[in-house]
CHARMM-style PDB file with segment names, atoms N, HN, CA, C and O in Angstrom:
ATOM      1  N   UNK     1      13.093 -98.162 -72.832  1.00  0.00      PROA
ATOM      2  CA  UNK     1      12.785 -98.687 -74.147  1.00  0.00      PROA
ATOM      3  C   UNK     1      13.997 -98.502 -75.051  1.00  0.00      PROA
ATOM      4  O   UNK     1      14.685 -97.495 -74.886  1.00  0.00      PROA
ATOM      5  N   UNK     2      14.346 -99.469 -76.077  1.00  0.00      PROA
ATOM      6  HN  UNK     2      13.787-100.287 -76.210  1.00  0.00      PROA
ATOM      7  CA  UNK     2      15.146 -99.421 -77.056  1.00  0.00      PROA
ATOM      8  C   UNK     2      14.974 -98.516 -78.041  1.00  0.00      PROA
ATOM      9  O   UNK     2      14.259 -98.799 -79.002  1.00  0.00      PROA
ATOM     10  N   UNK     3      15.584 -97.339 -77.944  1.00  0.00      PROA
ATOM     11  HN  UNK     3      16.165 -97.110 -77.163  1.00  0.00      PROA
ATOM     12  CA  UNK     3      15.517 -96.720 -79.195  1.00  0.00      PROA
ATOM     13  C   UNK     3      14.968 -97.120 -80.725  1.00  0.00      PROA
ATOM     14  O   UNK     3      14.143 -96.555 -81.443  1.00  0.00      PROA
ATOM     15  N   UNK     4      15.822 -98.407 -80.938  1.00  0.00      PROA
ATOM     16  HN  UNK     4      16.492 -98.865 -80.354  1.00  0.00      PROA
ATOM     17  CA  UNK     4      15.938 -98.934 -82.333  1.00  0.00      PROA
ATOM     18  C   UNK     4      16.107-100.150 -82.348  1.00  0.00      PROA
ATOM     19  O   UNK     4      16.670-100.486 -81.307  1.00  0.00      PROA
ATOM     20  N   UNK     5      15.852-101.205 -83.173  1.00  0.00      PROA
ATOM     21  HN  UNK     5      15.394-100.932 -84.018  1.00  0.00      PROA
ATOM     22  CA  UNK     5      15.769-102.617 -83.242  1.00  0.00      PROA
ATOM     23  C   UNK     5      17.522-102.752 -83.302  1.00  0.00      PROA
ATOM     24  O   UNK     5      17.976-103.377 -82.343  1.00  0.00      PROA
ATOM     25  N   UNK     6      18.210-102.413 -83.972  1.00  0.00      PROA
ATOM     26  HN  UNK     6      17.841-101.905 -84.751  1.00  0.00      PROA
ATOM     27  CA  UNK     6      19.682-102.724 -83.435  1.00  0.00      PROA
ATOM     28  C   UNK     6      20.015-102.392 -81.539  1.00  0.00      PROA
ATOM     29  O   UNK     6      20.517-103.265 -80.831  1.00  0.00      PROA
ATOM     30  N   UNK     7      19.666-101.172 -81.063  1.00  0.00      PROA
ATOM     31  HN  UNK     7      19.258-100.462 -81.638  1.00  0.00      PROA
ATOM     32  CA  UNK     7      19.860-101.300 -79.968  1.00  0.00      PROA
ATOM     33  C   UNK     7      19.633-102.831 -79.035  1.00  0.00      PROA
ATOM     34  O   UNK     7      20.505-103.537 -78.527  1.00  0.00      PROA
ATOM     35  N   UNK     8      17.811-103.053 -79.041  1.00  0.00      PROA
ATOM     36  HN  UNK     8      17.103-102.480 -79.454  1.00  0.00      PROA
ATOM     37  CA  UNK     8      17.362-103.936 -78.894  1.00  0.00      PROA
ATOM     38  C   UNK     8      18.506-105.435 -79.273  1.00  0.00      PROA
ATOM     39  O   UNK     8      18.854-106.243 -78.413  1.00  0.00      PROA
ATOM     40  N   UNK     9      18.863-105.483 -80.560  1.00  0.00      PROA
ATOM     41  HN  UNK     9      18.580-104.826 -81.259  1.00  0.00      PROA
ATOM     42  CA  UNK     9      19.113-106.669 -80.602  1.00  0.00      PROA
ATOM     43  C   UNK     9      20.807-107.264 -79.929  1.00  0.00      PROA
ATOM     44  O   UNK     9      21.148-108.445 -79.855  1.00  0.00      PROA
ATOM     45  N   UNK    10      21.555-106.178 -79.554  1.00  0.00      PROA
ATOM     46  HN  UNK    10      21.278-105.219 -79.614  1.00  0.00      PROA
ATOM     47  CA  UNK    10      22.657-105.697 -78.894  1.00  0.00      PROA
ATOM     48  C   UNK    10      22.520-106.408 -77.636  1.00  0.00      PROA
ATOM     49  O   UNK    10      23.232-107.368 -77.343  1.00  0.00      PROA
ATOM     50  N   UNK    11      21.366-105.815 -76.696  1.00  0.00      PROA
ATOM     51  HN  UNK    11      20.788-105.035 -76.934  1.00  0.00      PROA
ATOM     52  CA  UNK    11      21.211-106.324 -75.522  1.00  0.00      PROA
ATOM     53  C   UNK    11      20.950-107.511 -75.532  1.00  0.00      PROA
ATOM     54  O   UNK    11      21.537-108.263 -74.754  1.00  0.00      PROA
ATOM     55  N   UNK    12      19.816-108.072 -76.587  1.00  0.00      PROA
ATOM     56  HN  UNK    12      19.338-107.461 -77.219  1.00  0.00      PROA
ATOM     57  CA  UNK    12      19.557-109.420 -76.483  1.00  0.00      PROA
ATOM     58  C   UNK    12      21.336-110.584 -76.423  1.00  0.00      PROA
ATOM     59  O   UNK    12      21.657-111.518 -75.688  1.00  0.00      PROA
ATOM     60  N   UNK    13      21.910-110.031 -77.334  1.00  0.00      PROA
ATOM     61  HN  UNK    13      21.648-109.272 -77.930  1.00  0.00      PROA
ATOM     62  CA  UNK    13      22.697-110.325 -77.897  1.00  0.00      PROA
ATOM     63  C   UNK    13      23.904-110.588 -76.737  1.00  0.00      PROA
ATOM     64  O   UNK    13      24.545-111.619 -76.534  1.00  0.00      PROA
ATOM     65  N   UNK    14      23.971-109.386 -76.107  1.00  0.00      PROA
ATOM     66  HN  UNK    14      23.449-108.549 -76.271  1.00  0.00      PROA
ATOM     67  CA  UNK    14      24.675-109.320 -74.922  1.00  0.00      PROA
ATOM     68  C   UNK    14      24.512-109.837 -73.514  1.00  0.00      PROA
ATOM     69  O   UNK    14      25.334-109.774 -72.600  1.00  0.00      PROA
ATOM     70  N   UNK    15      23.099-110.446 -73.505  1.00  0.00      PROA
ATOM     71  HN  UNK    15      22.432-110.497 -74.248  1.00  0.00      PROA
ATOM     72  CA  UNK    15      22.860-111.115 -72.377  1.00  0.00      PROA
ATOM     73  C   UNK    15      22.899-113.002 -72.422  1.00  0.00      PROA
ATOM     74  O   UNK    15      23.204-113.884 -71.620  1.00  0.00      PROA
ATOM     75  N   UNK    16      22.300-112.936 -74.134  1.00  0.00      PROA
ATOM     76  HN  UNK    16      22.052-112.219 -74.786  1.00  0.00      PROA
ATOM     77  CA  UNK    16      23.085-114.528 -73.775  1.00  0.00      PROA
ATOM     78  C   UNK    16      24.947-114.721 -74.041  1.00  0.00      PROA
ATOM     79  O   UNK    16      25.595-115.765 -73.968  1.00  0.00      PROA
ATOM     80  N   UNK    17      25.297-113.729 -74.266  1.00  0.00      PROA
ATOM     81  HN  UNK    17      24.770-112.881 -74.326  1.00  0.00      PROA
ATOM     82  CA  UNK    17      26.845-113.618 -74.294  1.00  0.00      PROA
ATOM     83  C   UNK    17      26.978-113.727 -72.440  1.00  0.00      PROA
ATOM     84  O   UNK    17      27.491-114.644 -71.799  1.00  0.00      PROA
ATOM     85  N   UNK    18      26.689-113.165 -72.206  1.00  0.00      PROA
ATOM     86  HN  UNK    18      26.272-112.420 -72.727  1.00  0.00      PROA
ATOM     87  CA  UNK    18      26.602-112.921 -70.151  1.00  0.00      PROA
ATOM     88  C   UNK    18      26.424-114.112 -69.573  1.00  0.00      PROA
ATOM     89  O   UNK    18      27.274-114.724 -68.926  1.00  0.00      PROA
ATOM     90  N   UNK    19      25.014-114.546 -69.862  1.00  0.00      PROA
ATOM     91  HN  UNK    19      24.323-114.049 -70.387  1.00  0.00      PROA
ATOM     92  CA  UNK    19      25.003-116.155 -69.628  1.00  0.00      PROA
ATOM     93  C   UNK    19      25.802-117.231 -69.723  1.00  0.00      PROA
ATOM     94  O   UNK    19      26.047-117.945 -68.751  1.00  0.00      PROA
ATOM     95  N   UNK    20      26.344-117.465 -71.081  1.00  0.00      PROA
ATOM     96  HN  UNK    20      26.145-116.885 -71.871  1.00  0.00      PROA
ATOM     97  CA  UNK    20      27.349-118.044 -71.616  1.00  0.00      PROA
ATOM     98  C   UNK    20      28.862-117.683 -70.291  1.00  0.00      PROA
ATOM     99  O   UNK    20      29.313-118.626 -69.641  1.00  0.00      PROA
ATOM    100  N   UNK    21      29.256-116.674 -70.166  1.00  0.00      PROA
ATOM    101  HN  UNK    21      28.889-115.908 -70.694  1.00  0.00      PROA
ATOM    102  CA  UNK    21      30.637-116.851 -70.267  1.00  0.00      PROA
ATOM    103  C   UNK    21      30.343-116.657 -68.515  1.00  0.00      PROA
ATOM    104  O   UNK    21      31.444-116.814 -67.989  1.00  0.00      PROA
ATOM    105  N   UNK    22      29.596-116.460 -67.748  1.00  0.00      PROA
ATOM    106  HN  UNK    22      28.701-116.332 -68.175  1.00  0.00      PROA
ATOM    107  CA  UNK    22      28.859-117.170 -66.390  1.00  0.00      PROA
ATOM    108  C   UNK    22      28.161-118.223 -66.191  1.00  0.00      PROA
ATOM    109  O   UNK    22      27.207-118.139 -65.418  1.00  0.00      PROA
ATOM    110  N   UNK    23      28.424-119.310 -66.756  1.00  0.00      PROA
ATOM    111  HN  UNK    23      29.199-119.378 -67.384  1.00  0.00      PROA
ATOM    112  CA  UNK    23      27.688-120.563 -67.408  1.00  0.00      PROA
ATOM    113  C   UNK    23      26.585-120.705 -66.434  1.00  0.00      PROA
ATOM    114  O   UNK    23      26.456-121.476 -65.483  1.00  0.00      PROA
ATOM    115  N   UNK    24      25.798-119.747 -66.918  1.00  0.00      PROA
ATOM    116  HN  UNK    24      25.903-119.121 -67.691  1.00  0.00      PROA
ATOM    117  CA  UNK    24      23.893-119.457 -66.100  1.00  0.00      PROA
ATOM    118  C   UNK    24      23.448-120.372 -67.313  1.00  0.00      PROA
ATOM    119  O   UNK    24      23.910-120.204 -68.441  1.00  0.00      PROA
ATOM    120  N   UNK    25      22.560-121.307 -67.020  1.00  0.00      PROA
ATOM    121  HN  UNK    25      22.185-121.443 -66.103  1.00  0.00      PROA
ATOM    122  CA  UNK    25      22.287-122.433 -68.126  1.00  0.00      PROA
ATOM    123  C   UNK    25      20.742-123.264 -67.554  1.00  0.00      PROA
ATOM    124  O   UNK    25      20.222-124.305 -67.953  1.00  0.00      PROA
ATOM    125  N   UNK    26      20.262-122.158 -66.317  1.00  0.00      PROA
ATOM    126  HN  UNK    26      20.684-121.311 -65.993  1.00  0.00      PROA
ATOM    127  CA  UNK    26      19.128-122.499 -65.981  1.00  0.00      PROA
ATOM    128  C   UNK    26      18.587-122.170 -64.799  1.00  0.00      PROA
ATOM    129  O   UNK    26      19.388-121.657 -64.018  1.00  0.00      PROA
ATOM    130  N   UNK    27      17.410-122.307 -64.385  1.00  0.00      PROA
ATOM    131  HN  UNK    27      16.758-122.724 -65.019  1.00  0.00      PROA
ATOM    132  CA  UNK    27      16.751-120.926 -63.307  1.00  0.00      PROA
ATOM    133  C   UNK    27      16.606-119.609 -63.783  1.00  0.00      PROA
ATOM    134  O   UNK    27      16.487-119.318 -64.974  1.00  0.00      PROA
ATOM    135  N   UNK    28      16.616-118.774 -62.794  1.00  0.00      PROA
ATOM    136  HN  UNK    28      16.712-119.010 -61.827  1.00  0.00      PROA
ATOM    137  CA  UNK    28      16.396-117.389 -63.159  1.00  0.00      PROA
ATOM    138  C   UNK    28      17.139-116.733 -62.906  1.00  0.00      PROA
ATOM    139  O   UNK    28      17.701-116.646 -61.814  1.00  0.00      PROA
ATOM    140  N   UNK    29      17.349-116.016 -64.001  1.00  0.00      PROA
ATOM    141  HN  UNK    29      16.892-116.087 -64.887  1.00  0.00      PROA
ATOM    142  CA  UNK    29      18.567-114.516 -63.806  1.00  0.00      PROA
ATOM    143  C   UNK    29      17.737-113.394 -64.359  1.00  0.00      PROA
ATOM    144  O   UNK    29      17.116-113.332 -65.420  1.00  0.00      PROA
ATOM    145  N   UNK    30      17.879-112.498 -63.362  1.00  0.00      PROA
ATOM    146  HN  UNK    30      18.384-112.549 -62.500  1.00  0.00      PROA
ATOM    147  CA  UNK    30      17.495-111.472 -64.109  1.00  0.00      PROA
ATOM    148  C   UNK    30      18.398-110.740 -65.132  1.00  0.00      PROA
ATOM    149  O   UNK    30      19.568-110.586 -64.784  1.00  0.00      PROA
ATOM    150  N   UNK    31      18.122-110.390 -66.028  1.00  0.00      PROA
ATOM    151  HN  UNK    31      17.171-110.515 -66.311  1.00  0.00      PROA
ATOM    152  CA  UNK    31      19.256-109.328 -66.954  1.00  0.00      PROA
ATOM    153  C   UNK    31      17.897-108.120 -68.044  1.00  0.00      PROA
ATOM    154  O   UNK    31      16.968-108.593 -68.699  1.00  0.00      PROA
ATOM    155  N   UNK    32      18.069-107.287 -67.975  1.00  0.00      PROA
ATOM    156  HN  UNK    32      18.824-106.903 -67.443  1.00  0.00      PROA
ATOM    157  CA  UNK    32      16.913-106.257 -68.124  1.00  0.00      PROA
ATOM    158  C   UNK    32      17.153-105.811 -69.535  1.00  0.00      PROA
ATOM    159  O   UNK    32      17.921-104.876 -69.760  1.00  0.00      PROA
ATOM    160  N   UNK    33      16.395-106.573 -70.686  1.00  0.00      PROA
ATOM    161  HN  UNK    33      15.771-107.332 -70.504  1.00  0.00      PROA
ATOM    162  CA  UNK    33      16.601-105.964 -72.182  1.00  0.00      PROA
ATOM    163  C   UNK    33      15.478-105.287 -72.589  1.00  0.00      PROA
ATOM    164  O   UNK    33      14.273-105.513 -72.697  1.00  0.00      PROA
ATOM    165  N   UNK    34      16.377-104.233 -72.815  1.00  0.00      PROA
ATOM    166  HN  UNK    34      17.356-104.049 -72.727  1.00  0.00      PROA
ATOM    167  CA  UNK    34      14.990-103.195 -73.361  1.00  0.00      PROA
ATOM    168  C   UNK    34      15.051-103.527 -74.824  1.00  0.00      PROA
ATOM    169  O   UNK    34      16.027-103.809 -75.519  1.00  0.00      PROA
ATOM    170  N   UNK    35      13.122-103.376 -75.286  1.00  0.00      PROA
ATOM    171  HN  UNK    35      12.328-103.147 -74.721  1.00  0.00      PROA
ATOM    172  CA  UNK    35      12.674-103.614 -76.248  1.00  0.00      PROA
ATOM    173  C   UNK    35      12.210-102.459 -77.141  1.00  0.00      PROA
ATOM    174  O   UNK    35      11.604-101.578 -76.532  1.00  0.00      PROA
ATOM    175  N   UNK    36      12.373-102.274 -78.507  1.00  0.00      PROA
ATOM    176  HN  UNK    36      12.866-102.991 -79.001  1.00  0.00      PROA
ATOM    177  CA  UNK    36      11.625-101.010 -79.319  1.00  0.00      PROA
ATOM    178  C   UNK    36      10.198-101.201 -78.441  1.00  0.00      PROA
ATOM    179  O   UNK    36       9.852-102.311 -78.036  1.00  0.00      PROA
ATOM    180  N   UNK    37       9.364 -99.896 -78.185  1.00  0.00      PROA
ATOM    181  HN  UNK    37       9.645 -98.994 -78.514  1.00  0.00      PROA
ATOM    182  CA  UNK    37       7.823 -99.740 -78.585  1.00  0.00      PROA
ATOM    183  C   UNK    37       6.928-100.619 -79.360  1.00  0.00      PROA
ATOM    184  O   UNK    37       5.833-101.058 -79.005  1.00  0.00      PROA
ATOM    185  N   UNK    38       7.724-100.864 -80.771  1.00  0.00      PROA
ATOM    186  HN  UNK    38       8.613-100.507 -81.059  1.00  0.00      PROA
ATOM    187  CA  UNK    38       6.965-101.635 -81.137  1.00  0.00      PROA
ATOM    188  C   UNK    38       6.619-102.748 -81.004  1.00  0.00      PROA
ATOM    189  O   UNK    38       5.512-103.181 -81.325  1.00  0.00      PROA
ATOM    190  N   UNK    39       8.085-103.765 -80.198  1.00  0.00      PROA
ATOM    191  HN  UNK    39       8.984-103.413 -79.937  1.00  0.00      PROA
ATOM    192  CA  UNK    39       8.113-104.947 -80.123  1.00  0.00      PROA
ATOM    193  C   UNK    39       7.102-105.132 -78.528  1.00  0.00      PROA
ATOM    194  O   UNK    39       6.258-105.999 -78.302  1.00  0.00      PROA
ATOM    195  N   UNK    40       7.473-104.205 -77.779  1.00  0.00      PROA
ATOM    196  HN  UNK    40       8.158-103.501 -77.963  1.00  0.00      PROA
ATOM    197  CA  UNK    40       6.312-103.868 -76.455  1.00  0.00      PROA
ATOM    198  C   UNK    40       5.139-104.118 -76.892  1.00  0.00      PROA
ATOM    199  O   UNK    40       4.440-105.020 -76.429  1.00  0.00      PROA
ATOM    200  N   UNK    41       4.757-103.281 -77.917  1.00  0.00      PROA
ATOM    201  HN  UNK    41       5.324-102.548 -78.293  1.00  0.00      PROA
ATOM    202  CA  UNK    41       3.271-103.373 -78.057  1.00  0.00      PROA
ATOM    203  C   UNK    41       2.687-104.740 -79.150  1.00  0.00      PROA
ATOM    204  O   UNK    41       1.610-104.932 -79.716  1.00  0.00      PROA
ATOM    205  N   UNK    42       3.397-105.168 -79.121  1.00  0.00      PROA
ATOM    206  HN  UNK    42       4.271-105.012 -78.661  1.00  0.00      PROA
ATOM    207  CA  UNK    42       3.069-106.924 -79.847  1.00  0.00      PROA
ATOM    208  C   UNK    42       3.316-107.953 -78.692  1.00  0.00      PROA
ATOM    209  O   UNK    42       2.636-108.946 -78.437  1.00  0.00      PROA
ATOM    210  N   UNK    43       4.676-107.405 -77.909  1.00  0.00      PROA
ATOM    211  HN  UNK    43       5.229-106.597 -78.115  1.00  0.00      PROA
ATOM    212  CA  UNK    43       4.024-108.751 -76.290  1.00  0.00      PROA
ATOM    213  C   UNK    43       3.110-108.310 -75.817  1.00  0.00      PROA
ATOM    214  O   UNK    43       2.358-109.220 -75.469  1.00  0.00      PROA
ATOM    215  N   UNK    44       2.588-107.004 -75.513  1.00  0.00      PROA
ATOM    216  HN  UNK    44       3.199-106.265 -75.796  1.00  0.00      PROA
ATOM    217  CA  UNK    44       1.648-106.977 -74.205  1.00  0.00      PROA
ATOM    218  C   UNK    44       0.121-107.557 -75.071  1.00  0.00      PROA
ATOM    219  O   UNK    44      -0.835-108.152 -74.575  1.00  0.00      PROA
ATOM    220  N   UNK    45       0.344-107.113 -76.548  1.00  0.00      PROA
ATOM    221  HN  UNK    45       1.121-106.630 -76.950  1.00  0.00      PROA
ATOM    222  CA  UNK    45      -1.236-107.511 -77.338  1.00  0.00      PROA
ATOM    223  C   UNK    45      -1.221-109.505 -77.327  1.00  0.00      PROA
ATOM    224  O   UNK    45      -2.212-110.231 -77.406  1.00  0.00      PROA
ATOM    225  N   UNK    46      -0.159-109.816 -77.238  1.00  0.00      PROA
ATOM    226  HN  UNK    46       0.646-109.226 -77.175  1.00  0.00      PROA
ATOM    227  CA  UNK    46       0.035-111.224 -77.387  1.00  0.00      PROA
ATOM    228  C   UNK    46      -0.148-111.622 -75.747  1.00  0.00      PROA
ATOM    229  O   UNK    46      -0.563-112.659 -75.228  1.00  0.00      PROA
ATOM    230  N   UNK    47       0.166-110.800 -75.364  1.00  0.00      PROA
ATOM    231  HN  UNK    47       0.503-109.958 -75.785  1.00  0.00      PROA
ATOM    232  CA  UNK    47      -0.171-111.886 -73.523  1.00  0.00      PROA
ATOM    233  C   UNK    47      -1.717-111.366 -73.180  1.00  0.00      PROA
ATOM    234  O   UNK    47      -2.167-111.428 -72.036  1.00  0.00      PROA
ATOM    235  N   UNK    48      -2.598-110.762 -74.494  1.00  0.00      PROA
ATOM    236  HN  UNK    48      -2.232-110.712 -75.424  1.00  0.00      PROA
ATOM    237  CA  UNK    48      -3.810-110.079 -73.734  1.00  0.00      PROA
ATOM    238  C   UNK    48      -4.343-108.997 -73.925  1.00  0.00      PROA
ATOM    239  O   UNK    48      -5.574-108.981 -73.922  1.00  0.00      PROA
ATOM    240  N   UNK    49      -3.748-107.982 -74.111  1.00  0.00      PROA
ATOM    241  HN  UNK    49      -2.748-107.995 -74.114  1.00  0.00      PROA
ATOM    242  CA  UNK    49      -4.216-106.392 -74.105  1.00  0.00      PROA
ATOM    243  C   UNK    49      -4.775-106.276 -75.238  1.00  0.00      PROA
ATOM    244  O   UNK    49      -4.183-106.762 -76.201  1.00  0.00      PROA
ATOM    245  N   UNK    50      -5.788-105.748 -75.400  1.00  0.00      PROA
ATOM    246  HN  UNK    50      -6.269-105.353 -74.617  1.00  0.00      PROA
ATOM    247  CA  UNK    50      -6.410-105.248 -76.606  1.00  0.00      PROA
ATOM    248  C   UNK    50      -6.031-103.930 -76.864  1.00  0.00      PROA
ATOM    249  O   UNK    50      -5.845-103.721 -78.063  1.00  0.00      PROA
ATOM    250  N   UNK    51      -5.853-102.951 -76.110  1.00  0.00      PROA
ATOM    251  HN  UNK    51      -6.004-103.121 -75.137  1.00  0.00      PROA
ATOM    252  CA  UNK    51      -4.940-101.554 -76.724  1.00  0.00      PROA
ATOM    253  C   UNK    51      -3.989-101.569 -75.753  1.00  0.00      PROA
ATOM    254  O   UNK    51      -4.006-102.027 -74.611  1.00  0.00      PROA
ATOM    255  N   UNK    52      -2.761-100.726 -76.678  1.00  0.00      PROA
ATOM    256  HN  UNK    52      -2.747-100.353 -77.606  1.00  0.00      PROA
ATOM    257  CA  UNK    52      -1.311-100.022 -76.023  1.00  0.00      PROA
ATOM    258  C   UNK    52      -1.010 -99.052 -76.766  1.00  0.00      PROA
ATOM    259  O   UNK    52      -0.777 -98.913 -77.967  1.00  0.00      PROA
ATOM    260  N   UNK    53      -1.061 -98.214 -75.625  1.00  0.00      PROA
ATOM    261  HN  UNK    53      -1.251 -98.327 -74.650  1.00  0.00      PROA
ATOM    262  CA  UNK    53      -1.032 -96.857 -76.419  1.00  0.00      PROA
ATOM    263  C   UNK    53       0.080 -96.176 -75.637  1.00  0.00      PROA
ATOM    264  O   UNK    53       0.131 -96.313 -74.414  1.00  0.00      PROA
ATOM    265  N   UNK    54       1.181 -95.279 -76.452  1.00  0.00      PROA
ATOM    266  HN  UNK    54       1.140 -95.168 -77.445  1.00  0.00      PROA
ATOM    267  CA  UNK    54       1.823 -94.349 -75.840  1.00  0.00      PROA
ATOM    268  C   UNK    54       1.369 -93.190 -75.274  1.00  0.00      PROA
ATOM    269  O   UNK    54       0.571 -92.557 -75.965  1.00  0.00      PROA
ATOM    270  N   UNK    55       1.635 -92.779 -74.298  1.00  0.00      PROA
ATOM    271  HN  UNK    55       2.283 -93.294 -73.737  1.00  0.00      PROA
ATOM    272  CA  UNK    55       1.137 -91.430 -73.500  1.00  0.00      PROA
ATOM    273  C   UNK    55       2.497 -90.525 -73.382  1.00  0.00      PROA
ATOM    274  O   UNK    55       2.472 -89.318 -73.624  1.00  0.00      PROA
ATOM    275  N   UNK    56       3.565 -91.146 -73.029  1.00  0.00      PROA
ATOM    276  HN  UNK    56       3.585 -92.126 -72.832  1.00  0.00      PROA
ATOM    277  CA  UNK    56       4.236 -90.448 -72.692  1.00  0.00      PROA
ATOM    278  C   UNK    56       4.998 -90.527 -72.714  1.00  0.00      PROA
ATOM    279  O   UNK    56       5.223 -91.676 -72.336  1.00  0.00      PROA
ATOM    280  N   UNK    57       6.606 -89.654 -73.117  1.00  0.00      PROA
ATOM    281  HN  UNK    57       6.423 -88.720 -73.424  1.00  0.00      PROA
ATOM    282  CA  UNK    57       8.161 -89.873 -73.709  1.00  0.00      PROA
ATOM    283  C   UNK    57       8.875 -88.991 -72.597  1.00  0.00      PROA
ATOM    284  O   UNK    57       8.271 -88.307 -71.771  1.00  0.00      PROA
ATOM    285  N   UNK    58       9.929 -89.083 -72.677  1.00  0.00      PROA
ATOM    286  HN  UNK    58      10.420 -89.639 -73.348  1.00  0.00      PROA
ATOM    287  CA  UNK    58      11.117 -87.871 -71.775  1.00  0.00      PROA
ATOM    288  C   UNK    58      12.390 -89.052 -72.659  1.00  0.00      PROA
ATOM    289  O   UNK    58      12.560 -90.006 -71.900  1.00  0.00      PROA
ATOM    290  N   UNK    59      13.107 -89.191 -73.737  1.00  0.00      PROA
ATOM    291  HN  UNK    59      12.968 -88.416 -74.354  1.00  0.00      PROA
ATOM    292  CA  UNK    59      14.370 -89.284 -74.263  1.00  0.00      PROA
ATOM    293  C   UNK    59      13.824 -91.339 -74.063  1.00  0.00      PROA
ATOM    294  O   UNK    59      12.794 -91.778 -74.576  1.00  0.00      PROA
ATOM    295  N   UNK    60      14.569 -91.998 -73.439  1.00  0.00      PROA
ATOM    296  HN  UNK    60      15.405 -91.641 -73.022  1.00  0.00      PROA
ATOM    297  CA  UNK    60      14.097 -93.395 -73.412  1.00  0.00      PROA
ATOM    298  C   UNK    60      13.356 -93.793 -72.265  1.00  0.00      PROA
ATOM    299  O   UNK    60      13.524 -94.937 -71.842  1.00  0.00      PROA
ATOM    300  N   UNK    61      12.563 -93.023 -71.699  1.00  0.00      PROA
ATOM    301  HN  UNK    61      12.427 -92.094 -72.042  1.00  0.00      PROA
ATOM    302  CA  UNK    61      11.954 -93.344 -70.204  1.00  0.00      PROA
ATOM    303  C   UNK    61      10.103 -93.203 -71.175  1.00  0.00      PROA
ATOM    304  O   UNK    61       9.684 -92.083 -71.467  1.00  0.00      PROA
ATOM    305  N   UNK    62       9.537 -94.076 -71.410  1.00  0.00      PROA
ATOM    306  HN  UNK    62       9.878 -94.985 -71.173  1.00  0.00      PROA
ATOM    307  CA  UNK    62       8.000 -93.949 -71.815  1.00  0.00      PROA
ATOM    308  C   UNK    62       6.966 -94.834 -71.189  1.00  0.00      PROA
ATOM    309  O   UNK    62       7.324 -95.952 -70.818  1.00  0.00      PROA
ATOM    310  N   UNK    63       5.612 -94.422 -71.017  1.00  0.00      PROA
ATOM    311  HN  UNK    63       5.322 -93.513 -71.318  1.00  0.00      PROA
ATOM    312  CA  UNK    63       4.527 -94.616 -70.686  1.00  0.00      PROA
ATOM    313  C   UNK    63       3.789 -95.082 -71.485  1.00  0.00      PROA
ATOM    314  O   UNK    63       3.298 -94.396 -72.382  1.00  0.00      PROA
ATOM    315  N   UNK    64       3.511 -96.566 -71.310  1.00  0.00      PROA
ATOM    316  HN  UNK    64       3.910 -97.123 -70.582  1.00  0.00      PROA
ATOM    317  CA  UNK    64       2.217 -96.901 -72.157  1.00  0.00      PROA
ATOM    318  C   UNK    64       1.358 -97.604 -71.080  1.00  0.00      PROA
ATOM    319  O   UNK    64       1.734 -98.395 -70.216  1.00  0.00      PROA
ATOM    320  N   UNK    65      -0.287 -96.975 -71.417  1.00  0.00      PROA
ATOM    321  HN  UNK    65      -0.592 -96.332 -72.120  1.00  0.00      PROA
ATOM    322  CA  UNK    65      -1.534 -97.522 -70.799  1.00  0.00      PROA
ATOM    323  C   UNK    65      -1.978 -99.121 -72.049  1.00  0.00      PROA
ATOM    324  O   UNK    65      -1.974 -99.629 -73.170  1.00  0.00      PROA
ATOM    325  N   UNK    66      -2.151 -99.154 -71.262  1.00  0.00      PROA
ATOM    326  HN  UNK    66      -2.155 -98.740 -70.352  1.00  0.00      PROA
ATOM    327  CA  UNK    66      -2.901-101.027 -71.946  1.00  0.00      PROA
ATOM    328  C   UNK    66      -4.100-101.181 -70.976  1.00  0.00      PROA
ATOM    329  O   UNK    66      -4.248-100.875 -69.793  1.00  0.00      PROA
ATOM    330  N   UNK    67      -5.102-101.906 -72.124  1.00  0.00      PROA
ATOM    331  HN  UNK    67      -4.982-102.154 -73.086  1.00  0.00      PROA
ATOM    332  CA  UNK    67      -6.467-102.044 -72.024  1.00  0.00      PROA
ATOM    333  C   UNK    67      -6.517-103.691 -71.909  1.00  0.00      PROA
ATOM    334  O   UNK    67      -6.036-104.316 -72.855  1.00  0.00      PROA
ATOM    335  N   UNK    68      -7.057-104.404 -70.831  1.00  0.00      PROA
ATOM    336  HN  UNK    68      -7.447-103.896 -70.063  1.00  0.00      PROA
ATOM    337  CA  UNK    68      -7.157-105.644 -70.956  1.00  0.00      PROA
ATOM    338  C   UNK    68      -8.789-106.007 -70.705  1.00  0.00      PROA
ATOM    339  OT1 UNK    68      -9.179-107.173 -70.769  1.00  0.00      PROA
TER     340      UNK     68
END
């Protein structure tokens, strides 16, 4: 998870920079952007979940249960 919405927006930021200058311009690539908590818990409620809840931290490694 992203610490902080600047972290977050860094990676975003940095992966269509990646794309771009590997002219990836369609299909699938994987590239892995971590998101704040908070922004987590507004996709998973938007694809469905009615709760997301944190359980569990260790520095940026966290656990959330979701209720669908």
């Amino acid at each position: 998870m992203a610490p902080d919405q600047e972290y977050e927006d860094f990676y975003f930021a940095e992966n269509k920079r990646f794309r771009k200058e590997h002219g990836i311009t369609e299909g699938f690539y994987h590239y892995d952007t971590p998101c704040t908590i908070e922004n987590q818990k507004k996709m998973l409620i938007k694809a469905g979940f009615t709760k997301v809840e944190k359980v569990w931290q260790i520095e940026g490694t966290i656990i959330l249960v979701c209720d669908k």
